[in-house]
Each structure stands twice: as structure tokens, then as C-alpha cells.
GUDO-643018 format. One line per field, with one value per atom (N, C-alpha, C): residue in three letters; atom name; x, y, z. Coordinates in steps of 0.1 Angstrom, whole numbers, plus 5000, padded with zeros to 4 digits. Layout:
GUDO-643018
res: c(Ala:...) .
atom: c(CA:...) .
xx: c(X:...) .
yy: c(Y:...) .
zz: c(Z:...) .
END
This chain:
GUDO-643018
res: c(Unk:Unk:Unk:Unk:Unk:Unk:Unk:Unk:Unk:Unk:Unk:Unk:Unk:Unk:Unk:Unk:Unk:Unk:Unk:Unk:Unk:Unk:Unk:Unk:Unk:Unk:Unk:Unk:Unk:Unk:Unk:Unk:Unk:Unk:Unk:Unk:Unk:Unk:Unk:Unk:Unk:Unk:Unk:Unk:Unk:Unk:Unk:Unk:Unk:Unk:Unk:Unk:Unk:Unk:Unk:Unk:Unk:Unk:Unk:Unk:Unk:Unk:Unk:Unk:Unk:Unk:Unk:Unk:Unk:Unk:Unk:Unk:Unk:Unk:Unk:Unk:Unk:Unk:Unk:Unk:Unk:Unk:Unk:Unk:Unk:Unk:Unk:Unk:Unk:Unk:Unk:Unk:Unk:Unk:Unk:Unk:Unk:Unk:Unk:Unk:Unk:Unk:Unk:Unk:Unk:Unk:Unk:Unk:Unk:Unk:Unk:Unk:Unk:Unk:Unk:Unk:Unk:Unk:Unk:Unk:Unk:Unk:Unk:Unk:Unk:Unk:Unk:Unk:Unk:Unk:Unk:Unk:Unk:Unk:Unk:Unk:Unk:Unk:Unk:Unk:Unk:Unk:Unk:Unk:Unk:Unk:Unk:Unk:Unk:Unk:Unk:Unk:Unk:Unk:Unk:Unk:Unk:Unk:Unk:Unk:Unk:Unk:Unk:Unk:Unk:Unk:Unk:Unk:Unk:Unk:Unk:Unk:Unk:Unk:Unk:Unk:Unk:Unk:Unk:Unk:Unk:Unk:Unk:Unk:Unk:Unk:Unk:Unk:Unk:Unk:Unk:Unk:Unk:Unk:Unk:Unk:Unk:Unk:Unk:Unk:Unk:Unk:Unk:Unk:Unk:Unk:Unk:Unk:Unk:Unk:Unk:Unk:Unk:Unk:Unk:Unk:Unk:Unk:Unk:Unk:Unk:Unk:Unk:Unk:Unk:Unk:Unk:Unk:Unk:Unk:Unk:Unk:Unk:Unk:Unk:Unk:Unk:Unk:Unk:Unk:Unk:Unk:Unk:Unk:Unk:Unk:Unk:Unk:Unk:Unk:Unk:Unk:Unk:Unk:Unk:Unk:Unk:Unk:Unk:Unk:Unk:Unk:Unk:Unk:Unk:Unk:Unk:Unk:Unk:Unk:Unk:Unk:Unk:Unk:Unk:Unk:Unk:Unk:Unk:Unk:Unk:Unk:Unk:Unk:Unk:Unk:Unk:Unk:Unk:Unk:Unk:Unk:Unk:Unk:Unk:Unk:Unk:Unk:Unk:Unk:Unk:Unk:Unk:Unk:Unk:Unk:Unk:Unk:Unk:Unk:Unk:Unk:Unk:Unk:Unk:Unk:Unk:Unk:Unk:Unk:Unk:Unk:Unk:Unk:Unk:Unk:Unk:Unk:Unk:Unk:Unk:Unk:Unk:Unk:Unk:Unk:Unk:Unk:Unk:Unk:Unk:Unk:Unk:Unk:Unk:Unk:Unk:Unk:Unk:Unk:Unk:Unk:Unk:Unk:Unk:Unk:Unk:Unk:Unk:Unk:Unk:Unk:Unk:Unk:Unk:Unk:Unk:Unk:Unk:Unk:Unk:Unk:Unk:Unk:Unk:Unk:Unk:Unk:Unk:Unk:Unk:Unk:Unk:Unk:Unk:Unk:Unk:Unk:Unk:Unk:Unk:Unk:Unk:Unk:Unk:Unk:Unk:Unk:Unk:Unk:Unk:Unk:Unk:Unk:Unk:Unk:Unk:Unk:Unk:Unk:Unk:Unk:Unk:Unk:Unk:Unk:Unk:Unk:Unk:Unk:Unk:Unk:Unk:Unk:Unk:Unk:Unk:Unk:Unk:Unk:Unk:Unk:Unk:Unk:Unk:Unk:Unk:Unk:Unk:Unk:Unk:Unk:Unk:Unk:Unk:Unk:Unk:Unk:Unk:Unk:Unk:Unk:Unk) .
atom: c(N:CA:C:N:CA:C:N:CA:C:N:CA:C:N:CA:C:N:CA:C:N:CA:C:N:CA:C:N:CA:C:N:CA:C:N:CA:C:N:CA:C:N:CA:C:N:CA:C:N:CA:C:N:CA:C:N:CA:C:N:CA:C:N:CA:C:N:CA:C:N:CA:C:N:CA:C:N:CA:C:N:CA:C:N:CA:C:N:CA:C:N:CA:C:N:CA:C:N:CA:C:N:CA:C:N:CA:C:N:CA:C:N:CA:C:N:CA:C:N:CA:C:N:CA:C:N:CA:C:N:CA:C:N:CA:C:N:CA:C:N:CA:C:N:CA:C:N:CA:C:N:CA:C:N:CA:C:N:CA:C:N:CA:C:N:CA:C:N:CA:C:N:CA:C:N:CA:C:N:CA:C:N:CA:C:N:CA:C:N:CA:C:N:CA:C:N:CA:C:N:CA:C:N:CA:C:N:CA:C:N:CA:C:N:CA:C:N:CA:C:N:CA:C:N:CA:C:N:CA:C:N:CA:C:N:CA:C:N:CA:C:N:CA:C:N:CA:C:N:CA:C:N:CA:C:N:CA:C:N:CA:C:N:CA:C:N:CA:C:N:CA:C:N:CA:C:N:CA:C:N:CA:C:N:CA:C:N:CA:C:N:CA:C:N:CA:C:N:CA:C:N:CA:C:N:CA:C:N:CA:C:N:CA:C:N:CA:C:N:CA:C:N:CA:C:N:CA:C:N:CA:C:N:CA:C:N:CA:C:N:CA:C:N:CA:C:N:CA:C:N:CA:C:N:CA:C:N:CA:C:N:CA:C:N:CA:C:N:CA:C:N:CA:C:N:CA:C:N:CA:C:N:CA:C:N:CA:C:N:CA:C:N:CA:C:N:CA:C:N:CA:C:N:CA:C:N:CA:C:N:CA:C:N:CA:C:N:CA:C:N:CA:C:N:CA:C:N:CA:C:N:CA:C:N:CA:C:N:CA:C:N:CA:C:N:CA:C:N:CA:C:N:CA:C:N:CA:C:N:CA:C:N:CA:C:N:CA:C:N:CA:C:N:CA:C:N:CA:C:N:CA:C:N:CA:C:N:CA:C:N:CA:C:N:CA:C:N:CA:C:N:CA:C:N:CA:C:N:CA:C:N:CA:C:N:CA:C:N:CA:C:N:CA:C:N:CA:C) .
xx: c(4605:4591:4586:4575:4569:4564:4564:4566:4549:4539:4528:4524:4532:4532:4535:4546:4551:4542:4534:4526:4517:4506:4501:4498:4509:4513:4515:4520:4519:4503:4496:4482:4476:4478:4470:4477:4492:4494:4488:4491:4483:4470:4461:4445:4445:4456:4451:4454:4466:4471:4457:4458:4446:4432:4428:4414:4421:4428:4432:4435:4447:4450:4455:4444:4444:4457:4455:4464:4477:4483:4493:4507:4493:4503:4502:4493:4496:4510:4506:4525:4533:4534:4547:4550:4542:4542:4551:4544:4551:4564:4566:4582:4591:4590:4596:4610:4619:4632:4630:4617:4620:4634:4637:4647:4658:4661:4677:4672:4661:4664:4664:4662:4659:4673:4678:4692:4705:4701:4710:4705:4693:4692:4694:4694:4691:4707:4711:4720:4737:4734:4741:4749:4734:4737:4739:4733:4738:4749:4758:4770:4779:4774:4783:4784:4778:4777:4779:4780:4782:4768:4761:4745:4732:4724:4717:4708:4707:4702:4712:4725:4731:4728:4725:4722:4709:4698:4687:4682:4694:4692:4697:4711:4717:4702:4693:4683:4669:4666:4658:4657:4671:4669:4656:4660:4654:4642:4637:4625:4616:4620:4613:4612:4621:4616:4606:4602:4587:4576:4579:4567:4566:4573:4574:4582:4575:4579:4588:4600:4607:4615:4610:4621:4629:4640:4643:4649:4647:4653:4660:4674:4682:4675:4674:4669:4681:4690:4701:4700:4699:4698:4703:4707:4708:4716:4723:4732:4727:4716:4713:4713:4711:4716:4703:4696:4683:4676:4667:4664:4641:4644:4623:4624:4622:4612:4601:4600:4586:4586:4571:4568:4555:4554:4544:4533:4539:4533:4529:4521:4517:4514:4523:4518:4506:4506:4496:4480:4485:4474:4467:4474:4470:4465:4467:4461:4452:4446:4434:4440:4450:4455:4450:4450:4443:4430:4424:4409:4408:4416:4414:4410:4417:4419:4411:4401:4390:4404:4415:4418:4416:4410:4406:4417:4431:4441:4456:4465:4479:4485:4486:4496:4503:4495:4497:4508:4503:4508:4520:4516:4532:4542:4536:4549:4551:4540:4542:4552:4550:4556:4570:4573:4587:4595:4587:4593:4595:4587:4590:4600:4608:4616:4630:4628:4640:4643:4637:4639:4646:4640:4647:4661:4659:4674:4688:4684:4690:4693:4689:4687:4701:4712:4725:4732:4723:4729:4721:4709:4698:4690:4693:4687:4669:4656:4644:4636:4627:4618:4606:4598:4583:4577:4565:4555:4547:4550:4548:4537:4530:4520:4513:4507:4500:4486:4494:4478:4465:4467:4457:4449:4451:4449:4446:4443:4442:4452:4467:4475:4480:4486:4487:4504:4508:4518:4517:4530:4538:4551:4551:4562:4567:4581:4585:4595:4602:4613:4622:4636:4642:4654:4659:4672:4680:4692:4702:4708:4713:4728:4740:4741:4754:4765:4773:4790:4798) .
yy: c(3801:3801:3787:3778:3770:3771:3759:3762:3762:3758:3760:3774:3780:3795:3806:3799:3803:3812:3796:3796:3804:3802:3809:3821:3828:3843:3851:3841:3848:3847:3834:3840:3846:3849:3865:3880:3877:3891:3890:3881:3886:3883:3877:3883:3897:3899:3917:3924:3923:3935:3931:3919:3916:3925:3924:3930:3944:3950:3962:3974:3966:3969:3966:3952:3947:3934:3925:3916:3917:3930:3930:3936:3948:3951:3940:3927:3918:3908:3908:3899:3911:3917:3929:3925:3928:3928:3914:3904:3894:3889:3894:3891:3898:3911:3918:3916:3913:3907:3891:3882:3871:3863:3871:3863:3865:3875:3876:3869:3865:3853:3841:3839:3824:3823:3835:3835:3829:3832:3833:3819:3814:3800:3790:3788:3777:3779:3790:3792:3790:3786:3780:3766:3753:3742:3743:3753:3751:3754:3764:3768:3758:3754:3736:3726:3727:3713:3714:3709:3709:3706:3700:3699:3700:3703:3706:3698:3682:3671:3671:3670:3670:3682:3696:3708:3702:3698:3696:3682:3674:3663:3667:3678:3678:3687:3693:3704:3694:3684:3673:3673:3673:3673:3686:3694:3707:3712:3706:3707:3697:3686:3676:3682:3694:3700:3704:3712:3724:3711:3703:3691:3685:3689:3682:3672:3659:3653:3650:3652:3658:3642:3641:3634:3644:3639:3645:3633:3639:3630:3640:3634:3638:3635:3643:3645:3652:3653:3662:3656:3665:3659:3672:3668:3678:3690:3685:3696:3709:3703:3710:3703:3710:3705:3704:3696:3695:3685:3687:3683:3680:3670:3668:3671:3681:3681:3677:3666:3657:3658:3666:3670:3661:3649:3641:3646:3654:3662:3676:3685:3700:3702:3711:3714:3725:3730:3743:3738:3725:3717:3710:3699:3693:3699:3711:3714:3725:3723:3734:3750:3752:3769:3778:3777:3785:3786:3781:3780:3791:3791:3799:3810:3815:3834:3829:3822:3820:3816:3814:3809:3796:3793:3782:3769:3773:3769:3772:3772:3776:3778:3774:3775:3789:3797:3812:3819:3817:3824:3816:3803:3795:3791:3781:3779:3784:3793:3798:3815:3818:3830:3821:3813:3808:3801:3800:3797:3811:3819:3834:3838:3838:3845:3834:3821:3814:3814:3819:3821:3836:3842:3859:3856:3848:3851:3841:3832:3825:3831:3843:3842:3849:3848:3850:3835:3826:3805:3808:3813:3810:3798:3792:3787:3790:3781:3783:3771:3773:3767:3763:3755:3754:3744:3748:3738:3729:3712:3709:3700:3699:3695:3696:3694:3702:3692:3692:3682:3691:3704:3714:3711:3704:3705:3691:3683:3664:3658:3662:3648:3645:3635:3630:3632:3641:3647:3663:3671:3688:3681:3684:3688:3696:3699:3713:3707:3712:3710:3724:3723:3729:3728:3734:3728:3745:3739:3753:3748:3756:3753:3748:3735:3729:3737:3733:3742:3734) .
zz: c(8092:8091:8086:8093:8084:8075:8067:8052:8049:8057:8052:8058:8066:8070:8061:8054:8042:8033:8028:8019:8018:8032:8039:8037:8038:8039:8026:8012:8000:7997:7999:7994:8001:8014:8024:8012:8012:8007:7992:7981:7968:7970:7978:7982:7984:7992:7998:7987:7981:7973:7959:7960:7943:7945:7955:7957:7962:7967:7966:7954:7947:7938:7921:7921:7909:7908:7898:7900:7895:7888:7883:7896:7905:7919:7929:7930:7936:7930:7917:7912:7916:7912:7919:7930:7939:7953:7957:7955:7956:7950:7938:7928:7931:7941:7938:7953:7949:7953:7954:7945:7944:7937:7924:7918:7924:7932:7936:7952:7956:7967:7959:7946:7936:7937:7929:7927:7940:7946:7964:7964:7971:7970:7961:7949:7938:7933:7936:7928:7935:7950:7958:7950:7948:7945:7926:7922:7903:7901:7908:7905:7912:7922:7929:7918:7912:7903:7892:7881:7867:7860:7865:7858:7868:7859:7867:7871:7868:7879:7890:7890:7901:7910:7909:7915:7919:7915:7917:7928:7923:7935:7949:7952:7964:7972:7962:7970:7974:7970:7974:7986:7996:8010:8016:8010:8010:8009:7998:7994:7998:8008:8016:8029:8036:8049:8044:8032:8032:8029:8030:8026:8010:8005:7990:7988:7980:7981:7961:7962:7947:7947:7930:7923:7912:7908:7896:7886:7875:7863:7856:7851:7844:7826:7819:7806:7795:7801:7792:7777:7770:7756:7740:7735:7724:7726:7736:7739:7746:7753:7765:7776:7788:7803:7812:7815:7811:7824:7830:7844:7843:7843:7851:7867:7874:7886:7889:7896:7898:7911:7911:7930:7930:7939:7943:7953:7963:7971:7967:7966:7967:7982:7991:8001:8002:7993:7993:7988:7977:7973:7987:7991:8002:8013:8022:8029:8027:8010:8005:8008:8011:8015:8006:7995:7985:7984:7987:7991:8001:8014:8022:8022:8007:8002:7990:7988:7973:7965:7962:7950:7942:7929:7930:7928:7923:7926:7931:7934:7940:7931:7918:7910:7906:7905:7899:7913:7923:7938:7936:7939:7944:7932:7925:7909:7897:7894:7887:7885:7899:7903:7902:7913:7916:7900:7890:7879:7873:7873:7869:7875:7887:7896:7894:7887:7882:7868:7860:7849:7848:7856:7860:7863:7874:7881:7871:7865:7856:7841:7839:7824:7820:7828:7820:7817:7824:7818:7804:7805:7794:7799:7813:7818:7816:7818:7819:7821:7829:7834:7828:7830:7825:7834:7834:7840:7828:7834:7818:7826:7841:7843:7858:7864:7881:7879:7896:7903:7907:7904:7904:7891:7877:7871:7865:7874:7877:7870:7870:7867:7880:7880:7896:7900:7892:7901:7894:7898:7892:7883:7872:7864:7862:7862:7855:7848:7841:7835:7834:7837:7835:7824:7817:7806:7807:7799:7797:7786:7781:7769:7778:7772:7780:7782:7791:7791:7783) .
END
């Protein structure tokens, strides 16, 4: 599927299910077998690698077919295992998709769910996620950060 088809398609389904059935059965709706696809995909390249900048850079190729454009920085520190995700691009930002279904931003639908669904599927590393900034929100790129307890 294209990836703005993708996108697309999760804000048609939590539009329908939100005005249907409130927004707690629209996150359901949508999370529900997210972490064990987070897990199956992400978890390909983290368990390949010993850190998780190295996991995160071999998926760059990856995240540049759906239209994102990703750096990563290695941040390991303190004896954690520790990664910046820097997306320059928002595809869902850029072609307004969320507007489509009234949302006044993507975040909630697209990264915020997908960091809920990687923190799920990780949390026997202790691995977790955060969003530490969004161009939904005028900085001029997406941060997230991810870290774990070293091995």
C-alpha cells in the first residue's frame, strides 16, 4: 500500500470509529495488533544489532520509501542505549491528510499511537519512546527519542 494510502486509511478509520464510538474505541480500533506488527517490524533490525542507533540507521532506508525523511543520532549515555529520531519530512503533515477527516493535527493518529505500540511491544528491553518535539506544533522538524538499559 502507499504510504500516503497508508495514512490515509488510519485517519478515515479513527474519524469513523471517533464520531461512532467515542475516541477511546477509535484508539482501540487502531492499536489493536499494532505492537505485535511494531514488534515483527522494528524488531527485525533491534535484535540484528547491538544498539539501537545502529537498529535505527539500517531502517532509514525504510522510512524514506513512506516519504520520511530520518536522521538518527546516537545519544547513548549513562548506561543507557539511547537513540534521537529526526524526521525532516511529515508525510501526513505535508499533504494536509488530517485535515481531510477535521483533524487539526496527525500526531495523535500517526506518532503518537506508533510510539504507544513501540513502547508496548518493547517493554520486556524496558525499552521507550518519547516525542520530545513535531512540526505540528512549529518546530521545524519530529523528535523522538528512544533509550533502553544497556546490555
Amino acid at each position: 500500500m502507499n504510504p500516503l494510502d497508508m495514512f490515509r486509511k488510519k485517519f478515515e478509520i479513527y474519524r469513523k470509529v471517533l464520531d461512532e464510538s467515542g475516541e477511546k474505541k477509535a484508539w482501540d480500533a487502531l492499536f489493536d495488533g499494532y505492537p505485535e506488527r511494531q514488534r515483527k517490524n522494528m524488531g527485525a533490525f533491534i535484535e540484528k544489532h547491538n544498539t539501537l542507533a545502529e537498529a535505527f540507521t539500517e531502517a532509514v532506508a525504510i522510512y524514506k520509501q513512506i516519504g520520511m525523511e530520518m536522521q538518527v543520532v546516537d545519544i547513548s549515555n549513562n548506561n543507557m542505549d539511547a537513540v534521537l529520531e529526526i524526521q525532516r519530512v511529515c508525510p501526513a503533515l505535508q499533504f494536509n491528510l488530517h485535515k481531510d477527516f477535521g483533524f487539526e493535527k496527525p500526531c495523535r493518529v500517526i506518532c503518537e499511537m506508533d510510539l504507544a505500540a513501540t513502547n508496548q511491544a518493547f517493554a520486556d528491553m524496558n525499552m521507550k519512546g518519547s516525542i520530545l518535539c513535531a512540526q505540528a506544533e512549529g518546530s521545524c522538524v519530529c523528535m523522538f527519542k528512544y533509550e533502553r538499559p544497556k546490555k
